[in-house]
C-alpha positions as protocol buffer text, in pm:
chain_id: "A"
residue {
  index: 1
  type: UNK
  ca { x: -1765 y: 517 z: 717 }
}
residue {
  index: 2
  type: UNK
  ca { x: -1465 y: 311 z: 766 }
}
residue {
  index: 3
  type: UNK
  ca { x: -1287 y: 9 z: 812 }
}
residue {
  index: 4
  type: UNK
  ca { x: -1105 y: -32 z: 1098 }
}
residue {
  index: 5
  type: UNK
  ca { x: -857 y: -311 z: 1229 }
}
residue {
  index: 6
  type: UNK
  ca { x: -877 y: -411 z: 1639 }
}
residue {
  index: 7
  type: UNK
  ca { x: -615 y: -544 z: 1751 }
}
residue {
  index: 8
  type: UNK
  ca { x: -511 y: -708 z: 2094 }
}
residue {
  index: 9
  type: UNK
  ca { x: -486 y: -918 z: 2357 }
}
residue {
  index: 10
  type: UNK
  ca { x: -792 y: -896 z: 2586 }
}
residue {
  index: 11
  type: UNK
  ca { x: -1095 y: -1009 z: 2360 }
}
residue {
  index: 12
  type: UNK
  ca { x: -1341 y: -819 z: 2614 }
}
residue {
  index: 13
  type: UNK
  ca { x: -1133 y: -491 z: 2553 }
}
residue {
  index: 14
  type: UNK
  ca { x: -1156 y: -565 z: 2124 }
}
residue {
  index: 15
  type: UNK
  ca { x: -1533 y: -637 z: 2141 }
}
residue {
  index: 16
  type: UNK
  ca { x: -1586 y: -301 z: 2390 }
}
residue {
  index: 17
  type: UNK
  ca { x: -1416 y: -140 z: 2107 }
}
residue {
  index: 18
  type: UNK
  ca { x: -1589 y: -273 z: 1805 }
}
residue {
  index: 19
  type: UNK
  ca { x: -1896 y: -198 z: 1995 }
}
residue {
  index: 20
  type: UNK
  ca { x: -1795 y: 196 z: 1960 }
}
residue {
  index: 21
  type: UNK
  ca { x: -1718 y: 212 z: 1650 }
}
residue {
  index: 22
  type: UNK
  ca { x: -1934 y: -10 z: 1498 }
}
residue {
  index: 23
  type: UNK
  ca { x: -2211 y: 247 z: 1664 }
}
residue {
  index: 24
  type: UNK
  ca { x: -2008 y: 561 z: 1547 }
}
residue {
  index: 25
  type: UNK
  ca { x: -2078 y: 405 z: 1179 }
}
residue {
  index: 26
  type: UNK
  ca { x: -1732 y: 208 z: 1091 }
}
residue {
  index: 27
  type: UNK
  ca { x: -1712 y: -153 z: 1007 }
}
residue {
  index: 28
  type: UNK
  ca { x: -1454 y: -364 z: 1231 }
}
residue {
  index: 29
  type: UNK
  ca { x: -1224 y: -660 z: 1208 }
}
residue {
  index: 30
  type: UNK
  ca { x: -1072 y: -783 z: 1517 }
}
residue {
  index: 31
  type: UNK
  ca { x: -735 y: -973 z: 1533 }
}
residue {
  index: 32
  type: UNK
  ca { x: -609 y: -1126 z: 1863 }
}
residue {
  index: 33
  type: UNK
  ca { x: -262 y: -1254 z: 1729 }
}
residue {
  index: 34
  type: UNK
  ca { x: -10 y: -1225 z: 1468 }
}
residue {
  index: 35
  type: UNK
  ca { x: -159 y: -1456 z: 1219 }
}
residue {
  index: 36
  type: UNK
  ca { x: -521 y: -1280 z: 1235 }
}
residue {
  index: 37
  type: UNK
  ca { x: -380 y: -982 z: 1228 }
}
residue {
  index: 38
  type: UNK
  ca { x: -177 y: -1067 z: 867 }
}
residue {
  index: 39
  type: UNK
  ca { x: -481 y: -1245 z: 727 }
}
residue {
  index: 40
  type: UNK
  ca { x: -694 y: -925 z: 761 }
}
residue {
  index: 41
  type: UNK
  ca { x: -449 y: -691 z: 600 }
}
residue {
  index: 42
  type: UNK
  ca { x: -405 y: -919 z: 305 }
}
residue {
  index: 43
  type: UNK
  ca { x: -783 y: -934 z: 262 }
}
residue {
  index: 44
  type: UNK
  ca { x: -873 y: -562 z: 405 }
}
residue {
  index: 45
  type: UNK
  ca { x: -736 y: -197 z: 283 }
}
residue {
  index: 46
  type: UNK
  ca { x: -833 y: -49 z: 681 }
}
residue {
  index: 47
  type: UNK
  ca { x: -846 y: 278 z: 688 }
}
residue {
  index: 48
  type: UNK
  ca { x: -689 y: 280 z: 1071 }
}
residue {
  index: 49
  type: UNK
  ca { x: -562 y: 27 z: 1310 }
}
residue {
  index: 50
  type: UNK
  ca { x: -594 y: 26 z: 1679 }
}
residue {
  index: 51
  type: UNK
  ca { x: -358 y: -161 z: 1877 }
}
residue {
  index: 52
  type: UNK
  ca { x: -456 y: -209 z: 2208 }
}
residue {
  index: 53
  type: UNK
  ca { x: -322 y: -114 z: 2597 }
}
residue {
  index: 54
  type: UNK
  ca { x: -277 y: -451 z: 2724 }
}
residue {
  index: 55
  type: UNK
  ca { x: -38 y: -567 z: 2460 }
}
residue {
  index: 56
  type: UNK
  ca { x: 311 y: -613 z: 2569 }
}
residue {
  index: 57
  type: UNK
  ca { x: 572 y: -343 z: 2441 }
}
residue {
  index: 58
  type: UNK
  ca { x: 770 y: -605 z: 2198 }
}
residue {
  index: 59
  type: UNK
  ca { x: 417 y: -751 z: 2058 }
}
residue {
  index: 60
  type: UNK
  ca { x: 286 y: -390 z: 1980 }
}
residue {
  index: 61
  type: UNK
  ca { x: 613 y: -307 z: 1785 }
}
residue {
  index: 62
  type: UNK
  ca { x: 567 y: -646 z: 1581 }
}
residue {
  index: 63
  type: UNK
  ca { x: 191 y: -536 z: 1558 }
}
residue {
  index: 64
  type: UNK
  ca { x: 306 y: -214 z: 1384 }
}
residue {
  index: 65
  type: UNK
  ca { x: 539 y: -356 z: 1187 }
}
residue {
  index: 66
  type: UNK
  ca { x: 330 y: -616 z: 1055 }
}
residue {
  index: 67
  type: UNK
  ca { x: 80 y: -347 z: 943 }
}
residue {
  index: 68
  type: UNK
  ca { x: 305 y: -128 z: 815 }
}
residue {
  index: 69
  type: UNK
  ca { x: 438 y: -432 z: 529 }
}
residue {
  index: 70
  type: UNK
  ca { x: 83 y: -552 z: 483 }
}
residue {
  index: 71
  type: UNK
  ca { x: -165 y: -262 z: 440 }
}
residue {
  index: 72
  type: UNK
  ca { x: 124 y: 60 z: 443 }
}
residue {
  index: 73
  type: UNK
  ca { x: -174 y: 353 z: 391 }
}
residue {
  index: 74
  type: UNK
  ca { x: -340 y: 240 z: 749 }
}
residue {
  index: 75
  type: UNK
  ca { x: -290 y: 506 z: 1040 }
}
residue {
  index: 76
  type: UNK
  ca { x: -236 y: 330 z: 1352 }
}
residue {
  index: 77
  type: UNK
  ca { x: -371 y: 484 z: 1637 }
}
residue {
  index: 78
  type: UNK
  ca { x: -223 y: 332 z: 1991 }
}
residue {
  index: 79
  type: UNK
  ca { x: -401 y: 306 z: 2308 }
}
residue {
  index: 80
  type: UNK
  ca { x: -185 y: 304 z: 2623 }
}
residue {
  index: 81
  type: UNK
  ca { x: -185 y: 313 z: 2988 }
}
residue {
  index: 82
  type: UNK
  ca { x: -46 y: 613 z: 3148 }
}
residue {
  index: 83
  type: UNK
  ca { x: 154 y: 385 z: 3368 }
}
residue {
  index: 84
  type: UNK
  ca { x: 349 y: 269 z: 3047 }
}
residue {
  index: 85
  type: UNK
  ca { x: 293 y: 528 z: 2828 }
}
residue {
  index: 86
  type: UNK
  ca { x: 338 y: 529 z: 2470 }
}
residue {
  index: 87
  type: UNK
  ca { x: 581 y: 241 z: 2292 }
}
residue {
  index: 88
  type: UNK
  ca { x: 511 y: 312 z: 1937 }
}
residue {
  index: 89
  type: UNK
  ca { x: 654 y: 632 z: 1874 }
}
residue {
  index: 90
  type: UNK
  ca { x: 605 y: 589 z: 1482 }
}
residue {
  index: 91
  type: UNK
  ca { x: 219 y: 542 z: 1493 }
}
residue {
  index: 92
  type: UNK
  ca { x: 16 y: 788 z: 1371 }
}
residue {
  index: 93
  type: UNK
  ca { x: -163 y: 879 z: 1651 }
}
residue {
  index: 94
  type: UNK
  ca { x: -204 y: 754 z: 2057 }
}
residue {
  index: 95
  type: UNK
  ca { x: -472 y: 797 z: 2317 }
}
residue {
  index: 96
  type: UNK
  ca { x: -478 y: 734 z: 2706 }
}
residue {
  index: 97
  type: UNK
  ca { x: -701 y: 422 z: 2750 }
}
residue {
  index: 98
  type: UNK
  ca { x: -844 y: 479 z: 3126 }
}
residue {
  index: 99
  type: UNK
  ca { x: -875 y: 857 z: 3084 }
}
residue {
  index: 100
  type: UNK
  ca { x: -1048 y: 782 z: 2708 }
}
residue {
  index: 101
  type: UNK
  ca { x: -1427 y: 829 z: 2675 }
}
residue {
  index: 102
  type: UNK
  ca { x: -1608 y: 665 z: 2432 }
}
residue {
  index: 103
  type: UNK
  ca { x: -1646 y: 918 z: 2242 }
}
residue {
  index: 104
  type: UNK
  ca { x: -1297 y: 1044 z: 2236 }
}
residue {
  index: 105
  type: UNK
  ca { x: -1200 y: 721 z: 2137 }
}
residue {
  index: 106
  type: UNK
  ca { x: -1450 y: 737 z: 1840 }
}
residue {
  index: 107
  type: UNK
  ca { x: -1318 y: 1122 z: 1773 }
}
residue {
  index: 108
  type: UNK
  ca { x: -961 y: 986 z: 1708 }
}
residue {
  index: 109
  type: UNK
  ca { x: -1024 y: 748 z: 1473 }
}
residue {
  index: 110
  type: UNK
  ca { x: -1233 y: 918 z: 1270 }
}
residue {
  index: 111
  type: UNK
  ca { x: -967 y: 1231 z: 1275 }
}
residue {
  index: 112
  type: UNK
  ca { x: -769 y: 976 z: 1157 }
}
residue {
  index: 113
  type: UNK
  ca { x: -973 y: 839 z: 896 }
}
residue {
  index: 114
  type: UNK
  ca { x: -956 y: 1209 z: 687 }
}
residue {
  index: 115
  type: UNK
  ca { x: -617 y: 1170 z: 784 }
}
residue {
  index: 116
  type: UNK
  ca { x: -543 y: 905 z: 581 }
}
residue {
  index: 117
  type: UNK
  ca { x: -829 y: 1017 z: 273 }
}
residue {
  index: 118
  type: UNK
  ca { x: -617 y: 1338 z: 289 }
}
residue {
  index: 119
  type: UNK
  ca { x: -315 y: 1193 z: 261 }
}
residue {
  index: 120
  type: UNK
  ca { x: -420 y: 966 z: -60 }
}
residue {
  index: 121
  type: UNK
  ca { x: -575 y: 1274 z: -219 }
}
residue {
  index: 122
  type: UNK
  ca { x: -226 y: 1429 z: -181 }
}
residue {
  index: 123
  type: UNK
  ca { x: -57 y: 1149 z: -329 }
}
């Protein structure tokens, strides 16, 4: 279905994820630091990115950023705690991660998977 980047901090959280969506269908890279993260968009085109909860504020921005010059069509979907909330206001897309099910989860990537096929139909 899709390729989608992980990234984060908190390798248990990345492999719970890639567990979801690899069962929902999509193929998944994770990336637990900068230099991961840069050597999978220079070899991937993902279809969406999700940056995970645990990762501090300043690292997230730099996460987005770093996507954003290396694979610029990926929709970047941000999990957050509700005791933070959101940080990346310029992502595509954000979910709650305690109050997130599964399947929700699953749900929002896909959405923005025909997102992003839209938006290169429209181009």
């Amino acid at each position: 279905m899709a390729l989608v980047l992980c990234a984060g901090v908190d390798p248990a959280l990345i492999k719970t994820r890639q567990l979801i969506l690899e069962r929902a269908g999509h193929t998944v890279v994770p990336a637990t630091d900068e230099k991961a993260m840069i050597t999978a968009c220079e070899m991937h085109a993902f279809d969406v990115a999700v940056i995970g909860q645990k990762v501090p504020p300043k690292l997230k921005r730099k996460m987005l950023s770093l996507i954003r010059e290396h694979s610029p069509s990926t929709k970047v979907l941000e999990m957050y705690m509700i005791s933070t909330g959101r940080t990346l206001e310029d992502a595509d897309a954000w979910l709650e991660a305690l109050g997130a099910v599964p399947q929700e989860f699953a749900d929002r990537v896909a959405a923005l998977v025909l997102k992003r096929k839209s938006d290169q139909v429209q181009e």
